[in-house]
N, CA, C and O atoms as a GROMACS GRO file, in nm:
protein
  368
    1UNK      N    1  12.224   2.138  -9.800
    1UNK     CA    2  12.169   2.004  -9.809
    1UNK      C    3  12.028   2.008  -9.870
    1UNK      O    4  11.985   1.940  -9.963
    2UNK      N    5  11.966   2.104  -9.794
    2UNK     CA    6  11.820   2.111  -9.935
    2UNK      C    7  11.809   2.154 -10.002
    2UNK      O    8  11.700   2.144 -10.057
    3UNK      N    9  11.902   2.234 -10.056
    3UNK     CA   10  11.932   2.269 -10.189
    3UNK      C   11  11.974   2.116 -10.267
    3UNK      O   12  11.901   2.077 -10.358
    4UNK      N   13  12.083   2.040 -10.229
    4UNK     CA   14  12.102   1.931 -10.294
    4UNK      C   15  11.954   1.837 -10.328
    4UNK      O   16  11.920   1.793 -10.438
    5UNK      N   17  11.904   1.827 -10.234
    5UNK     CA   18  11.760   1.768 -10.241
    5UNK      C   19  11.720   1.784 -10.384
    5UNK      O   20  11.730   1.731 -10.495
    6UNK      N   21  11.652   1.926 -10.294
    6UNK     CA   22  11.573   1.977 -10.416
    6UNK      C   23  11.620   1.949 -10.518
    6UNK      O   24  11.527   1.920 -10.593
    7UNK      N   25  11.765   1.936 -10.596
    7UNK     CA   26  11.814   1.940 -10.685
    7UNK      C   27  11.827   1.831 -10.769
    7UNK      O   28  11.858   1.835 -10.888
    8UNK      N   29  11.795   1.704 -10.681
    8UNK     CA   30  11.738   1.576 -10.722
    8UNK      C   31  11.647   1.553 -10.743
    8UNK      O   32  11.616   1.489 -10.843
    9UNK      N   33  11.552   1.603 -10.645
    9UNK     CA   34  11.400   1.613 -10.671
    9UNK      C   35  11.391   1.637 -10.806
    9UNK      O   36  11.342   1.546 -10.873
   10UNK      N   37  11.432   1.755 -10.873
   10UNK     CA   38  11.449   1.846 -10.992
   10UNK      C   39  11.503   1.753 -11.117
   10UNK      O   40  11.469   1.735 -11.234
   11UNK      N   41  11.610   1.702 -11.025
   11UNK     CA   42  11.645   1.577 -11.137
   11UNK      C   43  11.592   1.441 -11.220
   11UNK      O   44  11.597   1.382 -11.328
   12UNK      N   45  11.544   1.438 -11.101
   12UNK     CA   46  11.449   1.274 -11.119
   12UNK      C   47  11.329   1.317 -11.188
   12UNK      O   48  11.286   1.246 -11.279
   13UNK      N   49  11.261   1.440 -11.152
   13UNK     CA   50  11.157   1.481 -11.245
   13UNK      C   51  11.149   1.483 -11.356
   13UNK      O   52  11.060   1.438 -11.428
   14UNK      N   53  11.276   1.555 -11.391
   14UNK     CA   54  11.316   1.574 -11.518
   14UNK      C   55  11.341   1.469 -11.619
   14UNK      O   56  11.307   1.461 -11.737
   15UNK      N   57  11.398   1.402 -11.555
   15UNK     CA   58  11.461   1.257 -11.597
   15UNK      C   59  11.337   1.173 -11.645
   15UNK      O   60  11.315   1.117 -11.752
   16UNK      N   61  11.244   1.185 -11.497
   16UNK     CA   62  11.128   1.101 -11.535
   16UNK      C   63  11.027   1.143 -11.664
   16UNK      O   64  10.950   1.070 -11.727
   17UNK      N   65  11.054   1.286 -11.680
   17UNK     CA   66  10.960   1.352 -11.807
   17UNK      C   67  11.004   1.254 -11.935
   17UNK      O   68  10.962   1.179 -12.024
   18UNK      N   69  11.119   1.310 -11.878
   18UNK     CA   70  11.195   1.237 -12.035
   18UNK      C   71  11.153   1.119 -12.079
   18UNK      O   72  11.107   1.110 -12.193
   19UNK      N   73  11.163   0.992 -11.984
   19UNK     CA   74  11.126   0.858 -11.992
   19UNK      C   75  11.001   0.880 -12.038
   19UNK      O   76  10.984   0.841 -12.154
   20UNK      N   77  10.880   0.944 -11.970
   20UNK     CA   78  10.783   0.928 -12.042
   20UNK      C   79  10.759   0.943 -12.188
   20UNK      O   80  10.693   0.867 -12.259
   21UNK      N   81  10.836   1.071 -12.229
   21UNK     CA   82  10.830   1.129 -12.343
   21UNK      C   83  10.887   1.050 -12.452
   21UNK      O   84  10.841   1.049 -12.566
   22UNK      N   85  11.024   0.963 -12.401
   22UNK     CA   86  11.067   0.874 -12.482
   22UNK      C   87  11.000   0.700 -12.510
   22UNK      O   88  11.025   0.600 -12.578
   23UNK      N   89  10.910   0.745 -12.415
   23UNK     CA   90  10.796   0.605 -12.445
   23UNK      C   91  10.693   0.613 -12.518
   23UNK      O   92  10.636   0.518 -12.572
   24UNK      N   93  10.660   0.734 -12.526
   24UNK     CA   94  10.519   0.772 -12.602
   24UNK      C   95  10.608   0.793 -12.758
   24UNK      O   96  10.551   0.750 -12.858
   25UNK      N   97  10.713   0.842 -12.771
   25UNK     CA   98  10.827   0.836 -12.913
   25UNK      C   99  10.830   0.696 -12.962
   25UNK      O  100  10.798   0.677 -13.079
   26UNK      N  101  10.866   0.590 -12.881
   26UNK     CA  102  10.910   0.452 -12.908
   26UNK      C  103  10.751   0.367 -12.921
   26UNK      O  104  10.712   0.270 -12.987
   27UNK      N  105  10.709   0.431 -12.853
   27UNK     CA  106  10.550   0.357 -12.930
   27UNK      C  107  10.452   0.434 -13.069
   27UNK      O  108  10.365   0.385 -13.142
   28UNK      N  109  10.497   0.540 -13.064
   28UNK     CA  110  10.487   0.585 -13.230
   28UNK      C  111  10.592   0.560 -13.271
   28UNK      O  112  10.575   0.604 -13.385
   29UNK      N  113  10.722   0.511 -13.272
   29UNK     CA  114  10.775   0.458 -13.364
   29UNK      C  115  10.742   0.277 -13.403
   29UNK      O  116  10.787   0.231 -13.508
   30UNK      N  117  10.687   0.218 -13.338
   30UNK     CA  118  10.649   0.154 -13.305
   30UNK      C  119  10.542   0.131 -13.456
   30UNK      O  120  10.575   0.078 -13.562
   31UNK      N  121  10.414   0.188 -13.422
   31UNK     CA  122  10.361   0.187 -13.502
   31UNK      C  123  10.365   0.275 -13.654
   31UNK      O  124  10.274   0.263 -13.735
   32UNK      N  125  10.445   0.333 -13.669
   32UNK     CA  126  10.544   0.391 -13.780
   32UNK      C  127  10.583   0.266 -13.844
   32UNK      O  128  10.572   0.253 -13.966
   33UNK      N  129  10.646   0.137 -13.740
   33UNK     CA  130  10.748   0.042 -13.840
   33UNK      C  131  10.635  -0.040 -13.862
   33UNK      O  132  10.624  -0.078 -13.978
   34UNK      N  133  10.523  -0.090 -13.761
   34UNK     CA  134  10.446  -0.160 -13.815
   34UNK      C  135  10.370  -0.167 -13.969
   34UNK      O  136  10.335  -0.264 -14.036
   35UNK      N  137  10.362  -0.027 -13.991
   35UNK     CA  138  10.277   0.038 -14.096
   35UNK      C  139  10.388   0.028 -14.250
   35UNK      O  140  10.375  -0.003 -14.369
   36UNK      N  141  10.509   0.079 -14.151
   36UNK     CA  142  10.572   0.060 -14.306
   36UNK      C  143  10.638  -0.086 -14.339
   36UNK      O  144  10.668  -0.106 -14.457
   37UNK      N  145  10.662  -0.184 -14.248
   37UNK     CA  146  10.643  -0.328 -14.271
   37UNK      C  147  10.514  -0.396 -14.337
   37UNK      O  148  10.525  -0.499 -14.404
   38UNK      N  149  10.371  -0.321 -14.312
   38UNK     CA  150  10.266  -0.340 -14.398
   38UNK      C  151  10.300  -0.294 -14.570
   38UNK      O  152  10.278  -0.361 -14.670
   39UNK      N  153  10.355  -0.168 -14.561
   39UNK     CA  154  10.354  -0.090 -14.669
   39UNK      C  155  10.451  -0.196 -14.759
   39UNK      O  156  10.402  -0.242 -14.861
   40UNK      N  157  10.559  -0.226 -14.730
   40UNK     CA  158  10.647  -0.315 -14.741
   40UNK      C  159  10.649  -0.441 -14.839
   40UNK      O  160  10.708  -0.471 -14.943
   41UNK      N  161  10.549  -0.504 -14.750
   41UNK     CA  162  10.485  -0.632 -14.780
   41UNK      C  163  10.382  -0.612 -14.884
   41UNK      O  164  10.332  -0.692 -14.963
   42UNK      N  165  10.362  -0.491 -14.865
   42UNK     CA  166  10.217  -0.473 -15.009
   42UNK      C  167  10.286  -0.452 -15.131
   42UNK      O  168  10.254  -0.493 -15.242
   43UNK      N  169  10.403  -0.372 -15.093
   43UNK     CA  170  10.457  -0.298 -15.269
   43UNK      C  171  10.574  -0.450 -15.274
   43UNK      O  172  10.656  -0.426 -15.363
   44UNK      N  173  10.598  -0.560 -15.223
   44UNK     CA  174  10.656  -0.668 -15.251
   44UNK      C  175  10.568  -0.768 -15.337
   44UNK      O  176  10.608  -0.825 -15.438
   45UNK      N  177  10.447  -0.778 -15.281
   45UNK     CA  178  10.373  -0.853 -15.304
   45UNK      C  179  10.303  -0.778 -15.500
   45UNK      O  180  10.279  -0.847 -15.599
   46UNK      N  181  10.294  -0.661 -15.489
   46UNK     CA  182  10.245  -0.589 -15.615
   46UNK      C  183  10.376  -0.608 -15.716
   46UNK      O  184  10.352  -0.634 -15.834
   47UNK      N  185  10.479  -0.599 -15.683
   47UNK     CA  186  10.623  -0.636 -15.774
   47UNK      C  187  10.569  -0.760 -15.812
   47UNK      O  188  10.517  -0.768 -15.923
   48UNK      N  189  10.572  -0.872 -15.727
   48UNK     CA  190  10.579  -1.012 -15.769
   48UNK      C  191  10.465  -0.997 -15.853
   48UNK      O  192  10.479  -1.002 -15.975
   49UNK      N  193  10.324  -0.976 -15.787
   49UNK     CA  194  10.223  -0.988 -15.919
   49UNK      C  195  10.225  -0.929 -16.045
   49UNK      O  196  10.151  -0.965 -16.137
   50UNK      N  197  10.322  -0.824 -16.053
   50UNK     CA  198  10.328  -0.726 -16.170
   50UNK      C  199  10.448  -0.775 -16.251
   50UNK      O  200  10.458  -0.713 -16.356
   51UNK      N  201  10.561  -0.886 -16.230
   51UNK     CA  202  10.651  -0.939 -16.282
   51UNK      C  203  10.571  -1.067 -16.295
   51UNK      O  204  10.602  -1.127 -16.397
   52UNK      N  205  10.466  -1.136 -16.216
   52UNK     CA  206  10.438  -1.252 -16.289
   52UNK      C  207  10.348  -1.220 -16.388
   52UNK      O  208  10.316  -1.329 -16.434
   53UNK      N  209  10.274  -1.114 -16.460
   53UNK     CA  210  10.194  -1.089 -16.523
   53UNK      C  211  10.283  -1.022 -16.658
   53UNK      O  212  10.246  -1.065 -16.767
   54UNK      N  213  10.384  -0.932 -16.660
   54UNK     CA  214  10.504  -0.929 -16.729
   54UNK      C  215  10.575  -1.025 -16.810
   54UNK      O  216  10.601  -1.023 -16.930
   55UNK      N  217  10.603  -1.123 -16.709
   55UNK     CA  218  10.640  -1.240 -16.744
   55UNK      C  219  10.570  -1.318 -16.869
   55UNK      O  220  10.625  -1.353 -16.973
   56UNK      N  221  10.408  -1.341 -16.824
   56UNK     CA  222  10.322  -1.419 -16.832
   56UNK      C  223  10.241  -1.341 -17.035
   56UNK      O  224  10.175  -1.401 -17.120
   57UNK      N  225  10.287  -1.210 -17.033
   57UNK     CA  226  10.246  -1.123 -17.121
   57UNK      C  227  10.410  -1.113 -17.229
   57UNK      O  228  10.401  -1.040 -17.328
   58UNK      N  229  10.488  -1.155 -17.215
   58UNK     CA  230  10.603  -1.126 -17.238
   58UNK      C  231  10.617  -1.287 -17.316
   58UNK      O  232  10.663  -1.294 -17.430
   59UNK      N  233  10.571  -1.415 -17.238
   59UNK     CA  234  10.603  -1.480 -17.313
   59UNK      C  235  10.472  -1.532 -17.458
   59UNK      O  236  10.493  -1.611 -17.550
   60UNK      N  237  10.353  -1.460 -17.431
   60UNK     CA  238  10.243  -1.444 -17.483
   60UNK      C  239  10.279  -1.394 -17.618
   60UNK      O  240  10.227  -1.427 -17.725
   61UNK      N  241  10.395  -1.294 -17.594
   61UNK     CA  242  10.425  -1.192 -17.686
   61UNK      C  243  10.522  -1.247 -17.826
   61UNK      O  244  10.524  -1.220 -17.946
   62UNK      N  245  10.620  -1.365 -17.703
   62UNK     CA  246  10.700  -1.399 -17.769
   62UNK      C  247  10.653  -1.547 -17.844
   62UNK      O  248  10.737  -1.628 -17.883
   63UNK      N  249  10.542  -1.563 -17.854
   63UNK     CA  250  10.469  -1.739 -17.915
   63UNK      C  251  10.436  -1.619 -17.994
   63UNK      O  252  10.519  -1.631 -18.084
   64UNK      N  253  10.378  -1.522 -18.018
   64UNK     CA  254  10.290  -1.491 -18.168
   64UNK      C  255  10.436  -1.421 -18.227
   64UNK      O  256  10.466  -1.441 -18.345
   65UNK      N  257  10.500  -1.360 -18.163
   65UNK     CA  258  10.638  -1.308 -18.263
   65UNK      C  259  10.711  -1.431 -18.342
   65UNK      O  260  10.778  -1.438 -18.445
   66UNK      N  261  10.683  -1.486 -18.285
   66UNK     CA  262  10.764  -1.655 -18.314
   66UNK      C  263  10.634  -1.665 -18.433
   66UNK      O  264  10.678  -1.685 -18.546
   67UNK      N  265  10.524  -1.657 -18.426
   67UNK     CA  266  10.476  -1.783 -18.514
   67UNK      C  267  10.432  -1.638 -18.619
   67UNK      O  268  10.417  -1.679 -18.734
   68UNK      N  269  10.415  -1.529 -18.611
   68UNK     CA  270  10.461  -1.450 -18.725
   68UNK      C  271  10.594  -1.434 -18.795
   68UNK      O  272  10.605  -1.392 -18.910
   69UNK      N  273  10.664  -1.461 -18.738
   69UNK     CA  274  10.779  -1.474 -18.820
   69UNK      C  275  10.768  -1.613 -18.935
   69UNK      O  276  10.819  -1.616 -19.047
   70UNK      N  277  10.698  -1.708 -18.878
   70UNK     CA  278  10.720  -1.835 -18.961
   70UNK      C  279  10.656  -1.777 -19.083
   70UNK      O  280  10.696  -1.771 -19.199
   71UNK      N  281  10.513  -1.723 -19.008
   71UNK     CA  282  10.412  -1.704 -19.116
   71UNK      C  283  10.436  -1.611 -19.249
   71UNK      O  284  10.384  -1.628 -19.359
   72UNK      N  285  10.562  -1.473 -19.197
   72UNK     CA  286  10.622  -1.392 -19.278
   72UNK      C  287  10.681  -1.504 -19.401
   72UNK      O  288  10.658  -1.515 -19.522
   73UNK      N  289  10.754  -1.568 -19.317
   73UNK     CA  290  10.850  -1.633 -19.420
   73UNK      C  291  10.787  -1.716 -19.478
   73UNK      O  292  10.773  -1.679 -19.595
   74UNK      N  293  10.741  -1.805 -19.459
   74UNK     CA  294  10.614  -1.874 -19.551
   74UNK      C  295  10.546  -1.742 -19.656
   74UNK      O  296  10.516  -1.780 -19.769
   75UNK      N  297  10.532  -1.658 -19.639
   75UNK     CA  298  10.463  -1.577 -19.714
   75UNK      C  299  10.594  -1.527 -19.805
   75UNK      O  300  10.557  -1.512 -19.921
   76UNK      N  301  10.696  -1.505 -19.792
   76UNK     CA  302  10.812  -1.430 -19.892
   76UNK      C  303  10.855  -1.595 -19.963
   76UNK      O  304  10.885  -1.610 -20.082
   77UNK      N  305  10.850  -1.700 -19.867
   77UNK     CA  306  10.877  -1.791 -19.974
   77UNK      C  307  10.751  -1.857 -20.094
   77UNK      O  308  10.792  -1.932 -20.184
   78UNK      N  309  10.632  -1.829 -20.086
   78UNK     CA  310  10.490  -1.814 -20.172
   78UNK      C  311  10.565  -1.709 -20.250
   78UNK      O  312  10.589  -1.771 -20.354
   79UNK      N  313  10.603  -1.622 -20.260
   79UNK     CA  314  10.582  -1.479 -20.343
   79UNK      C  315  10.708  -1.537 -20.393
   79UNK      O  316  10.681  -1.588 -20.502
   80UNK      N  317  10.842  -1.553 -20.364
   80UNK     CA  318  10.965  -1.597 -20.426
   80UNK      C  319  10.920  -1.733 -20.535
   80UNK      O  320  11.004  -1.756 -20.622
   81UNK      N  321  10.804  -1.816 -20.534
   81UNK     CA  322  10.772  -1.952 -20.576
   81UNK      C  323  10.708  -1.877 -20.702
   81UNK      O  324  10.747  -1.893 -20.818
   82UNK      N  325  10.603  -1.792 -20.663
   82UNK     CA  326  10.508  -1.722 -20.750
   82UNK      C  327  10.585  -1.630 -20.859
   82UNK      O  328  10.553  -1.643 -20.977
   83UNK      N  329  10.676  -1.547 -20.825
   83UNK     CA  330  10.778  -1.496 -20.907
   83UNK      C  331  10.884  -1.602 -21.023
   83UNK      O  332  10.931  -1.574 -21.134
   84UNK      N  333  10.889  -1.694 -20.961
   84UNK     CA  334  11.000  -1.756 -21.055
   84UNK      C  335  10.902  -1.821 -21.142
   84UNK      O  336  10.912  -1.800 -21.262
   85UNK      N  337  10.795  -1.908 -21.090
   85UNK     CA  338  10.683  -1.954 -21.187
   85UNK      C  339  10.625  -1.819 -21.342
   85UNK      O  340  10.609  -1.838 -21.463
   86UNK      N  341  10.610  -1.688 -21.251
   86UNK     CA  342  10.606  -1.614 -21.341
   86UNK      C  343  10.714  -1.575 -21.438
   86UNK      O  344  10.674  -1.511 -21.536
   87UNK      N  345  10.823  -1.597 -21.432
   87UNK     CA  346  10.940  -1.564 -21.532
   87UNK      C  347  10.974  -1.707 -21.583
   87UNK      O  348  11.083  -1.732 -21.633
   88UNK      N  349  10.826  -1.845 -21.561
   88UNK     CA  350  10.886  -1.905 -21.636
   88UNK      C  351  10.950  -2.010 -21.563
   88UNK      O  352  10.996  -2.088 -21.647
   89UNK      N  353  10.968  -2.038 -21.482
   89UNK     CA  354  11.082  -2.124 -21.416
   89UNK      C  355  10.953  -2.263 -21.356
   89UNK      O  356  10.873  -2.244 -21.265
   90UNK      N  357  10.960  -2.345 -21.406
   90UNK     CA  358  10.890  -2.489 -21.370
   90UNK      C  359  10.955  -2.546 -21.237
   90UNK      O  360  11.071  -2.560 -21.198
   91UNK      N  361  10.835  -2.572 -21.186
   91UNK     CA  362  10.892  -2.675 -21.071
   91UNK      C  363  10.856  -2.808 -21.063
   91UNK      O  364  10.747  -2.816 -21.119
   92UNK      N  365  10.894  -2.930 -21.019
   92UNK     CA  366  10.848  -3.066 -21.050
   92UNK      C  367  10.868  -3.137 -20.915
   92UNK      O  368  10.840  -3.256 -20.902
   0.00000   0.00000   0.00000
């Protein structure tokens, strides 16, 4: 019978280590998720600013591609005007 005791005694100790040990685990995990829910929210927030600036540079890109192209062609149609005038060809 005190052997059984003891053997609870032994148990509950043990048991109780554990609990502690698994509380001091669950509160560093704890702050583990807090940190990487920060981390989270920062590299979300740096996407969005780095796609609205993408965005924002992208369509920047695409108004002067656009209005060089006009300007190209305005310029090959000058040189096509200038060529035929030079071989002669009147326009009215």
């Amino acid at each position: 019978m005190v052997n059984e005791i003891r053997d609870h005694r032994d148990a509950i100790a043990t048991l109780e280590s554990s609990i502690s040990d698994n509380e001091d685990i669950l509160a560093n995990a704890k702050i583990d998720l807090a940190q990487a829910e920060h981390d989270y929210a920062e590299t979300v927030k740096a996407i969005e600013t780095g796609t609205a600036q993408r965005e924002g540079e992208h369509s920047t890109w695409a108004d002067e591609d656009y209005q060089s192209s006009i300007e190209i062609a305005t310029l090959e149609e000058g040189v096509k005007l200038i060529q035929h005038m030079i071989h002669g060809v009147a326009f009215s």
